[in-house]
Every structure is written in structure tokens, then in C-alpha cells.
C-alpha positions in Angstrom: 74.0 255.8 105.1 73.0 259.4 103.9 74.9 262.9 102.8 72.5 264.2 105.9 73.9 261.8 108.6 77.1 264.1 110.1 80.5 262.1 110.3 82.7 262.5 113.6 84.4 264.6 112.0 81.1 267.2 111.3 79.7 267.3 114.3 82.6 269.7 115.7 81.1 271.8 113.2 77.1 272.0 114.4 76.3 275.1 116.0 74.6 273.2 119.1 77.6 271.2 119.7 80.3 273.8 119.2 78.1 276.0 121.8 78.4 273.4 124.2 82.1 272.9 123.4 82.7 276.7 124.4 80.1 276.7 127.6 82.6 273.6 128.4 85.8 275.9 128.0 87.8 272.9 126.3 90.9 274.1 124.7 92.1 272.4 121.2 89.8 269.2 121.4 87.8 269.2 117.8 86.8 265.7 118.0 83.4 265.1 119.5 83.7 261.6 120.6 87.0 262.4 122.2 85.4 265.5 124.0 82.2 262.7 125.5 85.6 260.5 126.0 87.2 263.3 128.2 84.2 264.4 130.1 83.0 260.5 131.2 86.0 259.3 133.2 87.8 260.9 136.3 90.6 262.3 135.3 93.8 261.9 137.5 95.1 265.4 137.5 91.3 267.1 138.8 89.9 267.1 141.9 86.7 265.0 142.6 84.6 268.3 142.8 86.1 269.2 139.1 85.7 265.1 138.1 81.5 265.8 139.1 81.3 268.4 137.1 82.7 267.1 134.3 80.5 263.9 134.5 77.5 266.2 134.6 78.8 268.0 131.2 79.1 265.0 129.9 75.4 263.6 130.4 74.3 267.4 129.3 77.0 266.8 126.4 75.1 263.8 125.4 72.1 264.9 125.2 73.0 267.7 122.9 74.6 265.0 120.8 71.3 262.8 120.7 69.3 265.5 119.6 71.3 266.9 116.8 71.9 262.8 115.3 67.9 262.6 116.0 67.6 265.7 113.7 69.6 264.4 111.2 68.1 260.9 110.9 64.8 262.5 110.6 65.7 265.0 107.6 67.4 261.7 106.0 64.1 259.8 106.2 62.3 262.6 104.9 64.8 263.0 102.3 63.8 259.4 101.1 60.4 260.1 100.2 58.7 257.2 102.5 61.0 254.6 101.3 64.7 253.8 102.1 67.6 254.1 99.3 67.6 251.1 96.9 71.4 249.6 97.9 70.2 250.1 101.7 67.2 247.4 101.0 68.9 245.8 98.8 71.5 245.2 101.8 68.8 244.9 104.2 66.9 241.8 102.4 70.3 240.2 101.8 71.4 240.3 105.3 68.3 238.6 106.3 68.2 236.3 103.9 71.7 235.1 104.8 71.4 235.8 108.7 74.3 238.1 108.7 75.9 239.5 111.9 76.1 243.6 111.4 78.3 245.3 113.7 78.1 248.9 114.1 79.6 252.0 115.9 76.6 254.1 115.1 74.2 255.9 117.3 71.6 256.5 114.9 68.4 254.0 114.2 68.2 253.9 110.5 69.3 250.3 110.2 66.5 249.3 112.5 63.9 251.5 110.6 65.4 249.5 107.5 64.8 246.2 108.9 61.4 247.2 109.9 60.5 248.5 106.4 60.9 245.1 104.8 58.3 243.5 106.7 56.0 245.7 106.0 53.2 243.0 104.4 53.9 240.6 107.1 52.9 243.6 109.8 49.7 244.4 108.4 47.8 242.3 111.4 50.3 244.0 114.3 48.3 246.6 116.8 49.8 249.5 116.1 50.8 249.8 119.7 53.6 247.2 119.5 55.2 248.6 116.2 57.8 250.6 118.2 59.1 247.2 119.3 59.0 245.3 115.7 62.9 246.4 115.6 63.6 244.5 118.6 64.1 240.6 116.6 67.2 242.4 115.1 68.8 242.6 118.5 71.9 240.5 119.4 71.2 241.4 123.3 67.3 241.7 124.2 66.3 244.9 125.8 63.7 245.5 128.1 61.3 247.5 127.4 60.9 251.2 128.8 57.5 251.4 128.9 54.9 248.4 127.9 52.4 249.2 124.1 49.1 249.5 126.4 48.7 250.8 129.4 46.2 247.8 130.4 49.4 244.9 129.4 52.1 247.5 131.6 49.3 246.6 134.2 49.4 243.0 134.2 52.7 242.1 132.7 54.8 245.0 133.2 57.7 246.0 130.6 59.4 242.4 128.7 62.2 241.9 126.5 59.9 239.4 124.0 57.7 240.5 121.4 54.1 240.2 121.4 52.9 236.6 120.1 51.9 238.4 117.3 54.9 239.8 115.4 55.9 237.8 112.6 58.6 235.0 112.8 61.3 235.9 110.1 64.6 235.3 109.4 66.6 238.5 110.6 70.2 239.8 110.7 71.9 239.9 114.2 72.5 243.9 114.8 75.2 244.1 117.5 76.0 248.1 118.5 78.8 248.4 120.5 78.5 252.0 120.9 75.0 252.5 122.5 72.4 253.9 120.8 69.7 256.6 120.2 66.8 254.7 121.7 68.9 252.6 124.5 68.6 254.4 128.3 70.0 254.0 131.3 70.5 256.2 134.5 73.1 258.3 133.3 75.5 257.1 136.7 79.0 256.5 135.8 78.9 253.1 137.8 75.9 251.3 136.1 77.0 247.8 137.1 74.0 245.3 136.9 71.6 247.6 136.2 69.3 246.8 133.0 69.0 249.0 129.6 65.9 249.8 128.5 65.1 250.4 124.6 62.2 253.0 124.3 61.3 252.0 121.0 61.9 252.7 117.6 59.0 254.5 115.0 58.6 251.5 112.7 59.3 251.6 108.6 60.9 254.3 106.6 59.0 256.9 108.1 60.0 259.8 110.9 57.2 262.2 112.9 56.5 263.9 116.2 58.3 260.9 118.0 61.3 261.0 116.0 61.8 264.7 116.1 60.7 265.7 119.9 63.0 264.7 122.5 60.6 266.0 124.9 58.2 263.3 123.6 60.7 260.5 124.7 61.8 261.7 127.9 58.4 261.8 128.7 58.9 257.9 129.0 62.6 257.5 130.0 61.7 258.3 133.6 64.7 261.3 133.8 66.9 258.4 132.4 69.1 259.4 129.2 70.4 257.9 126.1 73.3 255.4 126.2 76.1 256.9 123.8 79.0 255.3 124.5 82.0 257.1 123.1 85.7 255.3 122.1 87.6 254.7 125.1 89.8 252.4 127.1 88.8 249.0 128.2 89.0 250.5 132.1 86.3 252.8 131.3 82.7 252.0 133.7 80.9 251.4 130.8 82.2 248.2 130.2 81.0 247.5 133.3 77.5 246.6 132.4 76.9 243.5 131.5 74.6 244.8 128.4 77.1 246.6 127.3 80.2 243.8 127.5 77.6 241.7 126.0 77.6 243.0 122.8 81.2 243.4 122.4 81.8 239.4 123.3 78.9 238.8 120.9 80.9 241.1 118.4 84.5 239.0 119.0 82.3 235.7 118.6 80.8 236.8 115.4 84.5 238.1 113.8 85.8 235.0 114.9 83.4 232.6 113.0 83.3 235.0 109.4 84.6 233.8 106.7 85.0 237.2 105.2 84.7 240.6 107.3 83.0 243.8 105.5 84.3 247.4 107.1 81.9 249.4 105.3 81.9 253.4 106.2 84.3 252.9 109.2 87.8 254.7 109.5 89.4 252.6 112.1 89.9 256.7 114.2 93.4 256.5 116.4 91.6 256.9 119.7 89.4 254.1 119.0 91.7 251.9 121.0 89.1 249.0 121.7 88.3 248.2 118.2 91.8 248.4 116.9 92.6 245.8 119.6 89.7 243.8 118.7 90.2 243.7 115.1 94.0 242.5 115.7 93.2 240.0 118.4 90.5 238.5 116.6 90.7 238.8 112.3 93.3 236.0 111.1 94.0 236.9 107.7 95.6 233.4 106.6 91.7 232.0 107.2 89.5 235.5 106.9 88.3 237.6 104.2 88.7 241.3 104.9 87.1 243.9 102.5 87.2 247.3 103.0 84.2 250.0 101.9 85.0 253.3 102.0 86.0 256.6 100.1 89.2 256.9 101.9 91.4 254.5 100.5 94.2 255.3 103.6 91.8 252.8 106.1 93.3 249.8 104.0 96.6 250.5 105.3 94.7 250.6 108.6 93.3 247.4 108.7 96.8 245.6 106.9 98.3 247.1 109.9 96.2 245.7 112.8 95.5 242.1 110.6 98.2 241.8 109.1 96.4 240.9 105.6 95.6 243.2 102.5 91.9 243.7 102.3 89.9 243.8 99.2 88.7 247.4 98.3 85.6 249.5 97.2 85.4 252.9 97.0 81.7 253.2 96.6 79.3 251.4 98.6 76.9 251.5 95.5 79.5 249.3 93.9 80.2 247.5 96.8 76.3 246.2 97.1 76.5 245.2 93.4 79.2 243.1 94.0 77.5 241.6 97.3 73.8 241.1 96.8 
């Protein structure tokens, strides 16, 4: 998406993270995600007073994580100039045009922002107080709001998953994130069966300010809750759980099954993410699906021939790649 958005890979490497990887004392563990992965289930071999402690580094872990992504989205926004790169709205309007499901492992909420930046002239009548929630027609799941636009509408209607009357009717893309994301809370409980995910909103357009870069500023709304960042694990694992959660991944395994053709853009297939893998091989049929493969590393073909049993088509760049597509 940007040079300033860290892979997996880089965030081992920020000096928040790594501080928190030493206060943690964990030995030989680079990965981030497999460090969250450690710390968010009970682990056989420790007692339950060691398990407790690990499950509150984990939601102190997490936060770290949120704000150093949050960081980085904001310098890549400001790095635009006001405006998204070209091939990102030229992928945007394309995916909206032809209704495209977009599946994504990212925390981050720059594909929202870019939805919301191509409605721009159809937003020009929207109170400014519902703009946080213009994001929300992208959702596959609908979220409940965290807090209502006004107080006087929290007073008589209380927080609601639809958009105000309002908000323009477009066509959209369906945005299904199976790994949580930035502006998605919950409690923070390792059980969090039945209970409801809020989505505190999201600073509409291609722009980022105080509410992008002050975590402060959001928890000041969350109610002590704390951002939903799922990281890869087994099927067993509580979050899958909630019923928000397994939502999107049945919505996912729907929307793989009906393609025609299947873009992996930016996405490694990483060892440990055991659920993907076995989604991608129980679902993608090669002798009937499409598969093409975007990304620098040419090695995640393999990947994918491995799991689908098909040879995908391949782009190195995703420049090239939205050539070819839009």
C-alpha cells in the first residue's frame, strides 16, 4: 500500500515493539504476530497464574502494535499530499464499479480511507458528524457503532449499525478483514462469545489529523475497550468464537468459492498462518478458478501451487498488475 506501512517482518524491528518484546523476556521469537499468537492463548505447559499474565501482555502487546500501524498509516497519508496513489484509486473505482469482494489480513484503515475518498462530490451534503461512519457501506459484517455522531441522536436512538438516511447510495466493494482491525473494539476478554464489536469510526477521505494520530483521543470513546487485532492462529483459538469474527471468515469462504479468478496481491501465504493455508486449499479449485499472484517475491507462487494445486498467473509489480486489471 505504501514504503511507510511496516511488513510483519519490520515490526520486530520498531523500537516500541522490540521494548515490549524485552519487558516480555521472550527468547528467539522475531515474528510479531507469532509473539500476539503466543501471548493470547493458554498455553499447556504454564500455570493459570503465568497464562493471566501472559493474556494481559498480550492486550498491553496490542496496544503497542495499534499505535505504531496508526503512526504509520498517518505518515503514509501525509506522504500523499491529500490524495491517495493513482493505482490505489484506480483499484478503488474499479472494485466498485464491479462490486468486488476484497479480502484482507490487514490491520490498517487505508482501504477504507480510499473508499471514502471517491465519494467525495456525493458527500458534500453529509453533516460532518456522520463522516466517521461513511466507511461503514464497505463492510461485509455491519458494526455497531461505539459512540452515536451527536450527542442529541445517542439520546434518542442510541449507537446503530445503519447509516444516516443521508449517506449516499452507491455501488461499493464488499471489504471482508479477517484479521480485526484498527478501528474495531471489543472488551479485550479472551472469551468474547456473543458479545458485539463496535467500529469507532474512521476519519473520512485521504486525510489523517489529531484523531488519526492520538490514541488517547479514541480511547476516550472505546469505554476502556481495545482494538480487535487478531493475530494467525489455530481454528481452536477464542477468537473464533465470536460470531463477528467467524462471520467474516464464512463470508470470506463464500466469496472464494463463487470467483471466477482470485487476486493474492501483497500477501506471502507466512507458515504459521495455518487458517488461511487451509482455507485457500479447501476452498480454490484450480480446474474452474483463476489464481493470480501480486507480489515481489516470486517464491509465494510455489506457495499457492502447493495448497491449490494450480500455477497462478504472476506480477511482480502491483503497478503493472493494475494496468493489466483496470
Amino acid at each position: 500500500m505504501s514504503e511507510e506501512m511496516p511488513l510483519t517482518s519490520d515490526l520486530g524491528a520498531n523500537r516500541a515493539l522490540s521494548a515490549s518484546v524485552r519487558r516480555l523476556k521472550i527468547q528467539h521469537i522475531g515474528d510479531v504476530e507469532s509473539i500476539l499468537t503466543l501471548l493470547s492463548e493458554p498455553q499447556p505447559w504454564l500455570s493459570e497464574a503465568e497464562n493471566l499474565r501472559n493474556r494481559a501482555d498480550f492486550i498491553a502487546f496490542s496496544r503497542t502494535l495499534h499505535i505504531t500501524i496508526r503512526s504509520a498509516q498517518v505518515k503514509a497519508i501525509q506522504k500523499g499530499g491529500g490524495s491517495p496513489p493513482r493505482w490505489l484509486s484506480s483499484l478503488m473505482m474499479k472494485w466498485c464499479a464491479d462490486q468486488t469482494s476484497v479480502i484482507t489480513f490487514n490491520y490498517d484503515t487505508l482501504l477504507e480511507k480510499a473508499f471514502t475518498d471517491t465519494l467525495k462530490s456525493e458527500a458534500q451534503g453529509i453533516d460532518k458528524r456522520d463522516l466517521p461512519w461513511l466507511h461503514s457501506a464497505i463492510y461485509a459484517v455491519p458494526l455497531p457503532k461505539i459512540a452515536s455522531p451527536s450527542p442529541m441522536r445517542r439520546k434518542l436512538v442510541g449507537a446503530t449499525t445503519a447509516m444516516p438516511s443521508a449517506f449516499p447510495r452507491v455501488q461499493s466493494p464488499t471489504l471482508i478483514k479477517l484479521h480485526g482491525s484498527l478501528n474495531w473494539y471489543y472488551s479485550g476478554s479472551e472469551s468474547f462469545f456473543g458479545e458485539a464489536i463496535h467500529d469507532i469510526g474512521v476519519r473520512a477521505f485521504w486525510k489523517s489529523s489529531a484523531r488519526d494520530r492520538k490514541n488517547a483521543e479514541m480511547e476516550r470513546y472505546s469505554s476502556g475497550k481495545v482494538s480487535l487485532l487478531i493475530p494467525p492462529t489455530a481454528g481452536k483459538s477464542p477468537f473464533f468464537q465470536n460470531e463477528t469474527v467467524r462471520a467474516q471468515w464464512a463470508l470470506a469462504q463464500q466469496a472464494l468459492r463463487k470467483a471466477e479468478r482470485i487476486y493474492i496481491v501483497g500477501y506471502s501465504l507466512p507458515p504459521g498462518d495455518h487458517m488461511v493455508r487451509h482455507l485457500l486449499s479447501y476452498t480454490v479449485k484450480p480446474f474452474r478458478q483463476e489464481v493470480v499472484v501480486v507480489n515481489p517475491d516470486n517464491s509465494v507462487c510455489k506457495e499457492v501451487q502447493s495448497l491449490t494445486g494450480g500455477s497462478p498467473e504472476y506480477y511482480s509489480l502491483v503497478s503493472d498488475f493494475v494496468t493489466s486489471y483496470t
